[in-house]
C-alpha positions in Angstrom: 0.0 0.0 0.0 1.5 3.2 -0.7 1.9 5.7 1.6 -1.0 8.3 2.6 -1.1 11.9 0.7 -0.8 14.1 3.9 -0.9 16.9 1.9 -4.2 16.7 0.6 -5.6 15.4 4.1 -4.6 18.6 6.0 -6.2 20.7 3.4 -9.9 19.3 4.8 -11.8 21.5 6.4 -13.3 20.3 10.0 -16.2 23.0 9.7 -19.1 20.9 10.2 -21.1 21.1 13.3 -23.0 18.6 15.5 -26.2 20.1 13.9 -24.8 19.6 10.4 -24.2 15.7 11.3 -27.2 15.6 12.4 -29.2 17.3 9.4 -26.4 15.1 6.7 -27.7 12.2 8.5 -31.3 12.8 8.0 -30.6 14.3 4.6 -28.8 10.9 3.1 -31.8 8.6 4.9 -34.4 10.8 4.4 -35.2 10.3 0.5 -36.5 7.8 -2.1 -36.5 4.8 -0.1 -38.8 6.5 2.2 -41.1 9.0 -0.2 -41.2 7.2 -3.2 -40.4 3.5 -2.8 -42.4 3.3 0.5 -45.5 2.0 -1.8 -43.6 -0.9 -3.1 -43.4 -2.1 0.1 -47.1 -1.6 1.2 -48.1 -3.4 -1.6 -46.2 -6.3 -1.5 -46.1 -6.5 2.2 -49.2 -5.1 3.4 -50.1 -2.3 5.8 -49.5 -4.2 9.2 -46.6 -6.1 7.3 -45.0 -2.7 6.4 -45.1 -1.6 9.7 -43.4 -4.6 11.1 -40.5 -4.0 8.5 -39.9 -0.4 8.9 -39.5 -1.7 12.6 -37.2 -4.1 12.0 -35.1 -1.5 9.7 -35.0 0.8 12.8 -33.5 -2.0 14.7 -31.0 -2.8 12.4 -29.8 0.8 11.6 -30.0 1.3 15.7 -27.2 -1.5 15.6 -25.6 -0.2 13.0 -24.9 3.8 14.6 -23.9 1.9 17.9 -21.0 0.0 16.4 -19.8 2.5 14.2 -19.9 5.6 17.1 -17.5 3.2 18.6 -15.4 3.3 15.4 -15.7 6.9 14.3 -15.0 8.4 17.9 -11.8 6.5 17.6 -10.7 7.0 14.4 -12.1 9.8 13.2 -10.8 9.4 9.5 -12.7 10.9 6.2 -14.3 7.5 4.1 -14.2 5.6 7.1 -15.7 2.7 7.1 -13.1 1.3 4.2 -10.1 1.9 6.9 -12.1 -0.2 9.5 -12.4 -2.8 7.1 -8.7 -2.6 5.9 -7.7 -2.2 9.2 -9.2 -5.2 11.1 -10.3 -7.3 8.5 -8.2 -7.5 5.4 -6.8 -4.7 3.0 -8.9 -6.3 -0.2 -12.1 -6.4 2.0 -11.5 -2.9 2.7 -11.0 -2.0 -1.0 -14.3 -3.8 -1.9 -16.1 -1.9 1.2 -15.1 1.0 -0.7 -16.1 0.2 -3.8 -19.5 -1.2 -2.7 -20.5 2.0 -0.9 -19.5 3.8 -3.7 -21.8 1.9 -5.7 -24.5 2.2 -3.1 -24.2 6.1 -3.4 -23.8 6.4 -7.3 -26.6 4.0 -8.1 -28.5 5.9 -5.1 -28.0 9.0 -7.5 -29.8 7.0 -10.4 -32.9 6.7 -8.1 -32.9 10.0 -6.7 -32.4 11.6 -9.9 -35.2 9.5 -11.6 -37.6 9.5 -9.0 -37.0 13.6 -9.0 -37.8 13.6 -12.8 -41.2 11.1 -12.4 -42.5 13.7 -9.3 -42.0 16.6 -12.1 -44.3 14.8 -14.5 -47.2 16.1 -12.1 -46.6 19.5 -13.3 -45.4 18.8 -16.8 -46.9 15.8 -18.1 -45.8 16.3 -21.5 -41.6 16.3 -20.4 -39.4 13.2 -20.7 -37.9 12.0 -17.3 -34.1 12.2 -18.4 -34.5 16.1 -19.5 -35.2 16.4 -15.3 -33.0 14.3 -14.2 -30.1 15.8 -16.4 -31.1 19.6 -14.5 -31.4 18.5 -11.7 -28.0 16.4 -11.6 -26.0 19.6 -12.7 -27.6 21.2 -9.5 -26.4 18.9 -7.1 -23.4 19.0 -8.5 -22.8 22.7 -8.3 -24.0 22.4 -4.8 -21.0 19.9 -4.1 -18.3 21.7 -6.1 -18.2 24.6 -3.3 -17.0 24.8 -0.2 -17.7 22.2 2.5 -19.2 24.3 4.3 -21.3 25.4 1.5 -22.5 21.9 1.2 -22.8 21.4 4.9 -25.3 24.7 5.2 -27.3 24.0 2.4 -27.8 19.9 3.2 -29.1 21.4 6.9 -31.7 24.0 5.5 -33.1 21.3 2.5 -32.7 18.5 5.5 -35.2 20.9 7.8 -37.6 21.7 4.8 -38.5 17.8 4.8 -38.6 16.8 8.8 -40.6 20.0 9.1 -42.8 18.3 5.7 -42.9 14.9 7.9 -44.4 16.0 10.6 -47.2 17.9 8.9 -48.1 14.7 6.9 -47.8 12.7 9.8 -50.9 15.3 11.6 -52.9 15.9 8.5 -52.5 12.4 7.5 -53.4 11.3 11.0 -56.4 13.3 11.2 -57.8 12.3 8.3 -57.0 8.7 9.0 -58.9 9.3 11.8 -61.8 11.6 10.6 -60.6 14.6 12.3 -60.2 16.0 8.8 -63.1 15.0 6.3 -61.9 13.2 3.2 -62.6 15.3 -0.2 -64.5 12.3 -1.9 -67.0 12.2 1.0 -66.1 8.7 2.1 -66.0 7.8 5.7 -62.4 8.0 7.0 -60.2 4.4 7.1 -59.3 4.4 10.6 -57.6 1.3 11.0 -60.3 -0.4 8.5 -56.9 -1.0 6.1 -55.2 -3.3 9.0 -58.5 -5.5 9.2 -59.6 -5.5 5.7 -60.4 -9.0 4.7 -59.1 -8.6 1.3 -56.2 -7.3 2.6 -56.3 -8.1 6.3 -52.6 -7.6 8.9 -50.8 -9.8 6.5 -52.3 -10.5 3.2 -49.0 -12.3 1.0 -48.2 -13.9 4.5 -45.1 -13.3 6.4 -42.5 -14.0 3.8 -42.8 -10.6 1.8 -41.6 -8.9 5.1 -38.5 -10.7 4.5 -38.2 -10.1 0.7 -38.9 -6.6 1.1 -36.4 -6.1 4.0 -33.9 -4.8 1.5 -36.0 -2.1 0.4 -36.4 -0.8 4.2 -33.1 -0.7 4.5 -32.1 1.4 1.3 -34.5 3.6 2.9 -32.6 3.6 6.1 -29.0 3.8 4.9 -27.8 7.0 5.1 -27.2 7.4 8.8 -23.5 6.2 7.9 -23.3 9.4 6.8 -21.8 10.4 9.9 -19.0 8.4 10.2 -17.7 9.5 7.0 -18.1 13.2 7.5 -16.8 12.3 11.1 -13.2 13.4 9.1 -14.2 16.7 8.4 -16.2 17.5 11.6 -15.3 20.1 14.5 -14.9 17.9 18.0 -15.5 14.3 16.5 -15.0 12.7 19.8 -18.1 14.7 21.0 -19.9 16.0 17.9 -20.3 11.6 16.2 -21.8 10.3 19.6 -24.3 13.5 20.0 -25.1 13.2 16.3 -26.4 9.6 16.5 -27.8 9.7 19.4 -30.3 12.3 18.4 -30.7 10.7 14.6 -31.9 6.9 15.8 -34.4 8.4 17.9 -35.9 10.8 15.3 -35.4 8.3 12.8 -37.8 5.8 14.1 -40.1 8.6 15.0 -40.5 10.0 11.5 -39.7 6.9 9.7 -42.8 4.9 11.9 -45.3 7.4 12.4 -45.1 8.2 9.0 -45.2 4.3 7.1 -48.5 4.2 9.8 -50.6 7.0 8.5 -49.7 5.8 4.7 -50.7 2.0 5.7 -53.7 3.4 7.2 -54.6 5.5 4.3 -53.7 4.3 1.0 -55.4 0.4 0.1 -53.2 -2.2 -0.6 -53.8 -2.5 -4.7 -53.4 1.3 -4.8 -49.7 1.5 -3.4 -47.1 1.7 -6.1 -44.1 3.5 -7.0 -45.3 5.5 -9.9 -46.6 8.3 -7.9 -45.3 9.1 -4.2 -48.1 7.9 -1.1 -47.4 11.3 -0.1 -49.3 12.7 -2.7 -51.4 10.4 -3.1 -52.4 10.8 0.7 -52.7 14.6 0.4 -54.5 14.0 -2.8 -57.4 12.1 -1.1 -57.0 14.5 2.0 -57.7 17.2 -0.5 -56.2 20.5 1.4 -55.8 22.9 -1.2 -52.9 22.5 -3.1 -51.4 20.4 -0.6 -50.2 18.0 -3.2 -48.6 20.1 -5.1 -46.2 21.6 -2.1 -45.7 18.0 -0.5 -44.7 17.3 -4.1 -42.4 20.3 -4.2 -41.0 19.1 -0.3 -40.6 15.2 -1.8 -38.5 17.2 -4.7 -36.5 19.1 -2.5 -35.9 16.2 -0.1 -35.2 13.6 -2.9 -32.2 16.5 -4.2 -30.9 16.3 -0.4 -30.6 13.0 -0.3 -28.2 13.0 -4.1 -26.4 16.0 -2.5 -25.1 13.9 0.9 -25.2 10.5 -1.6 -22.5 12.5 -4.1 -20.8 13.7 -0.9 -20.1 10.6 0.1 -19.1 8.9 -3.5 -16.6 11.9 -4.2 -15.4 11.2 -0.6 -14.9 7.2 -0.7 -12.9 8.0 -3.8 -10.3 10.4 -2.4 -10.4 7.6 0.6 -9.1 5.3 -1.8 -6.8 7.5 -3.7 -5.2 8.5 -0.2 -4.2 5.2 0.9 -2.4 4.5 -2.6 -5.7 2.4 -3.9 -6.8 4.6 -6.6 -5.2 6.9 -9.1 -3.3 9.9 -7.4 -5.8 12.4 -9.2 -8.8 11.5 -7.4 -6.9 12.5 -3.9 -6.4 15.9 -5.6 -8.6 18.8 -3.0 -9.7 22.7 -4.4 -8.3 25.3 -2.4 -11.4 24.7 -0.7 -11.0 21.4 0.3 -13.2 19.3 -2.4 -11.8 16.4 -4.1 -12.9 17.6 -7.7 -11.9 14.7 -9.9 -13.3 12.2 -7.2 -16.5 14.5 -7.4 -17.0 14.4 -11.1 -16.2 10.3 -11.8 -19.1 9.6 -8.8 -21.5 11.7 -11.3 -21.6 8.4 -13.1 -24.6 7.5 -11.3 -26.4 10.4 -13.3 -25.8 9.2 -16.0 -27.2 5.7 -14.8 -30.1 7.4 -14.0 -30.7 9.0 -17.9 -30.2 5.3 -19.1 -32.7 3.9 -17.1 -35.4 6.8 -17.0 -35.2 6.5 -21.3 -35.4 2.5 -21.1 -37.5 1.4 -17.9 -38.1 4.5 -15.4 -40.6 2.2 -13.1 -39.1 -1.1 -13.6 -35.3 0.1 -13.8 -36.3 2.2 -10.7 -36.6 -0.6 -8.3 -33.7 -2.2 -9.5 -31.7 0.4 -8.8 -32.6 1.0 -5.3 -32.5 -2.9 -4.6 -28.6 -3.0 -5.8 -28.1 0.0 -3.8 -30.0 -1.3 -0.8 -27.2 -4.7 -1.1 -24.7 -2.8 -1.3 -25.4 -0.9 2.1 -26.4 -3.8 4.0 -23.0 -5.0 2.4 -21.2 -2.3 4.0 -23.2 -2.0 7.1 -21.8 -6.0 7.6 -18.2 -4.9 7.3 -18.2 -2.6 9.9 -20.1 -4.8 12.3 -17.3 -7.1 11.7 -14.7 -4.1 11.8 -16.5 -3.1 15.3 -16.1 -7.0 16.5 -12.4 -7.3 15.6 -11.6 -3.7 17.0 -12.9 -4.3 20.2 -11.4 -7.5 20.8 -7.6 -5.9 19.3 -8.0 -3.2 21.5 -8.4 -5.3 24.8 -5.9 -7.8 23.5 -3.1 -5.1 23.4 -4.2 -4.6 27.3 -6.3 -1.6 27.1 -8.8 -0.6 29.4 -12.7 0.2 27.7 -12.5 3.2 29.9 -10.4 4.6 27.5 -12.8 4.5 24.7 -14.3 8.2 23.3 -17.4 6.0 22.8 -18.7 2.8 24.3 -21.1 0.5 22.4 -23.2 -1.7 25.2 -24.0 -5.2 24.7 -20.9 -6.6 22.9 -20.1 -9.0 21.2 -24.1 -9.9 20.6 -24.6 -6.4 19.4 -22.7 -6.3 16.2 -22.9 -9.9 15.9 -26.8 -9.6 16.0 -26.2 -6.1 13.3 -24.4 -9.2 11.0 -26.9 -11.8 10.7 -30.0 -9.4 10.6 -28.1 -8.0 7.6 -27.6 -11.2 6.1 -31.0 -12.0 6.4 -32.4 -9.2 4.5 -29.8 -9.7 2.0 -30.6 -13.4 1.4 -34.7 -12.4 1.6 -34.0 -11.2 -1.7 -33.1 -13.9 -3.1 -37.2 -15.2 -3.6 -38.6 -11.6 -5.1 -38.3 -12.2 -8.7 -38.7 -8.0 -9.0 -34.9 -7.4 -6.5 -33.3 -10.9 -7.0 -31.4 -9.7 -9.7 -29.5 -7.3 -7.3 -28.2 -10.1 -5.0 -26.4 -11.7 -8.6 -25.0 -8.2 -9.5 -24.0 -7.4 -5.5 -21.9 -10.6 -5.7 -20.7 -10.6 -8.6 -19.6 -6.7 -8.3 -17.8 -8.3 -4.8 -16.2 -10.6 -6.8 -14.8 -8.4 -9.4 -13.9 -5.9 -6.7 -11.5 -9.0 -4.5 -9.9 -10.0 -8.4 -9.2 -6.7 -9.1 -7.6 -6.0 -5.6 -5.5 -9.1 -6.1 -4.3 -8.4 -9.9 -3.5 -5.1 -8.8 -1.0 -5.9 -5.8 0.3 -9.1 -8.2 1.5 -6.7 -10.5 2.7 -4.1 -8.1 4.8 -6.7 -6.0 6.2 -8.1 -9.5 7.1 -4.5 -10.3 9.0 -4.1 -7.0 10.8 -7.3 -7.3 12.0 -6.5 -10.8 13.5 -3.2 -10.0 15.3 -4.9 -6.7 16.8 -7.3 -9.2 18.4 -4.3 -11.4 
């Protein structure tokens, strides 16, 4: 491995805030997989079903923060979870980590920037997808090609827009749900008539669909690693990482809950779908005046937050990998103002994925996008549970105290072992939907290419050095 390139490293700027963690957090989870791809799940899972998912995704990602505050309080390094991995697992598992949660970001781009151009067919029906999505991924790339702290401002004022958008659905929505608020059609309001339905009924499909749409909950969760890689370019990581994930679960499983409840209350079974977001179609049969259309303008704005902190974090796995000799020299290349421009402009490949599949397929493509992105998290989120694991057991071996941990995580070893498996499990529920199977092949087969090329490329650099000692 070739030495690191300090000099690009000190030019990072730690200028981001406990409140910008926080609102980057929220920002990268906050997105598609909740306002857009939310209906898949209903559908095939049902509205009790759904509810027990989105549950389960809480619990994973609550794992997930508590073994990588451990890590990020530590090490407080810019594209973290790729040293963890190298670190206490293996250098060419650290170099796929790398490469997988670049993928889940760039391919994350693909559905945030096709899902953006489908919510902008409500106001101009007559427009093709990939002229939107082309706008809208120059914007987010502008937004990234300032300064940090540029990028950190602007990601906290979008990521308020949408909470404060959240918990206005969550009210309206529950008060119609609840006839508080009369519905515009004149029918009698749901209550919980959707959970009891016997068409539809707690668990229509069964219990299996739970599992196969698990991976879909969790693309809507992932995100909240956010914060372990901006941990690098935070002020105070030892206290600013820990405060920051604290208050993100929490919240998390308040919006994320509350809201899946009111949408599995409100919209029927056979009418949930990712062509047009629930949210609209909830505000829609709510019918406050123009409601629609802003909640479709907030869904816009949040789906742009969640490509700005998804590029963020693809530009900075890049210069992760350039840094520690991995990757060309170029990408580890910073602005005067501390952004990794060449890293910044290859991770704009995932909007070009998403023109390709908003010509060809926007609502089929869609979902198999966000199901290769969602392996690919889970795929990370393993590594670091298995980083966490091996850490923790290093660190006593070389006869230090856990007192001298920045930050604790409670219940090892079953925590992050428990984090593994449930990740497996979503990752192997896959396997039996014909509609996200295909990403499990790609996801290992991606893997695969990633461990060759890792390989090939220290074969030849070891033959290199070995020929030169021989002249």
């Amino acid at each position: 491995m070739k030495p690191s390139h300090d000099k690009n490293e000190k030019n990072f700027q730690r200028s981001m805030k406990s409140r910008h963690l926080f609102m980057l957090s929220l920002g990268g989870v906050i997105g598609t997989g909740l306002f857009l791809s939310s209906g898949y799940t209903i559908h095939q899972a049902g509205p009790a079903g759904t509810i027990l998912a989105y549950l389960s995704g809480a619990g994973i990602v609550y794992l997930v923060m508590l073994y990588l505050g451990e890590l990020s309080a530590a090490m407080p390094v810019t594209g973290a979870f790729h040293t963890y991995a190298a670190k206490y697992i293996g250098p060419a598992t650290g170099f796929t980590v790398a490469w997988l949660y670049w993928l889940t970001w760039t391919v994350a781009l693909g559905s945030e920037f096709t899902a953006s151009g489908l919510l902008m067919q409500r106001w101009f029906p007559s427009t093709s997808v990939w002229m939107w999505s082309a706008v809208f991924a120059l914007l987010i790339f502008l937004l990234n090609a300032f300064s940090v702290k540029f990028f950190a401002e602007s990601e906290f004022w979008f990521s308020s827009i949408k909470v404060l958008a959240i918990v206005l659905f969550i009210i309206l929505g529950g008060a119609a749900m609840f006839g508080i608020i009369p519905i515009e059609s004149g029918e009698a309001a749901p209550m919980l008539s959707n959970f009891t339905d016997e068409k539809g009924g707690i668990f229509p499909n069964g219990f299996f669909p739970i599992v196969m749409t698990m991976l879909s909950v969790n693309f809507a969760f992932s995100g909240t690693e956010l914060i372990g890689i901006a941990a690098g370019e935070s002020v105070n990581p030892e206290k600013t990482v820990p405060r920051a994930i604290k208050t993100t679960v929490w919240r998390l499983a308040l919006f994320f809950i509350g809201t899946i409840f009111v949408l599995s209350g409100m919209i029927p079974i056979k009418e949930a779908g990712v062509i047009e977001s629930p949210f609209v179609t909830v505000f829609d049969r709510v019918g406050v005046p123009y409601a629609a259309d802003l909640m479709n303008f907030v869904i816009l704005t949040a789906l742009l937050s969640a490509a700005n902190s998804g590029l963020y974090a693809s530009s900075r796995m890049l210069w992760s990998l350039s840094k520690e000799g991995e990757l060309h020299p170029s990408f580890a290349k910073l602005t005067s103002k501390g952004i990794p421009f060449n890293a910044l402009i290859f991770s704009m490949i995932g909007g070009i994925l998403s023109l390709l599949s908003s010509v060809f397929a926007p609502d089929t493509v869609y979902l198999v996008l966000v199901s290769i992105s969602g392996f690919a998290v889970v795929a990370v989120w393993m590594s670091i549970a298995a980083a966490q694991f091996m850490f923790r057991r290093r660190f006593l071996a070389e006869g230090r105290q856990l007192s001298d941990l920045k930050y604790r995580t409670p219940g090892y070893p079953a925590v992050p072992i428990a984090a593994f498996l449930l990740c497996l499990a979503s990752c192997i529920g896959i396997a039996f939907d014909p509609n996200q199977s295909i990403a499990l092949y790609c996801g290992i087969a991606f893997m695969a290419v990633c461990y060759a090329a890792f390989h090939l490329k220290n074969r030849k650099s070891r033959a290199s050095g070995q020929t030169a000692k021989s002249h």
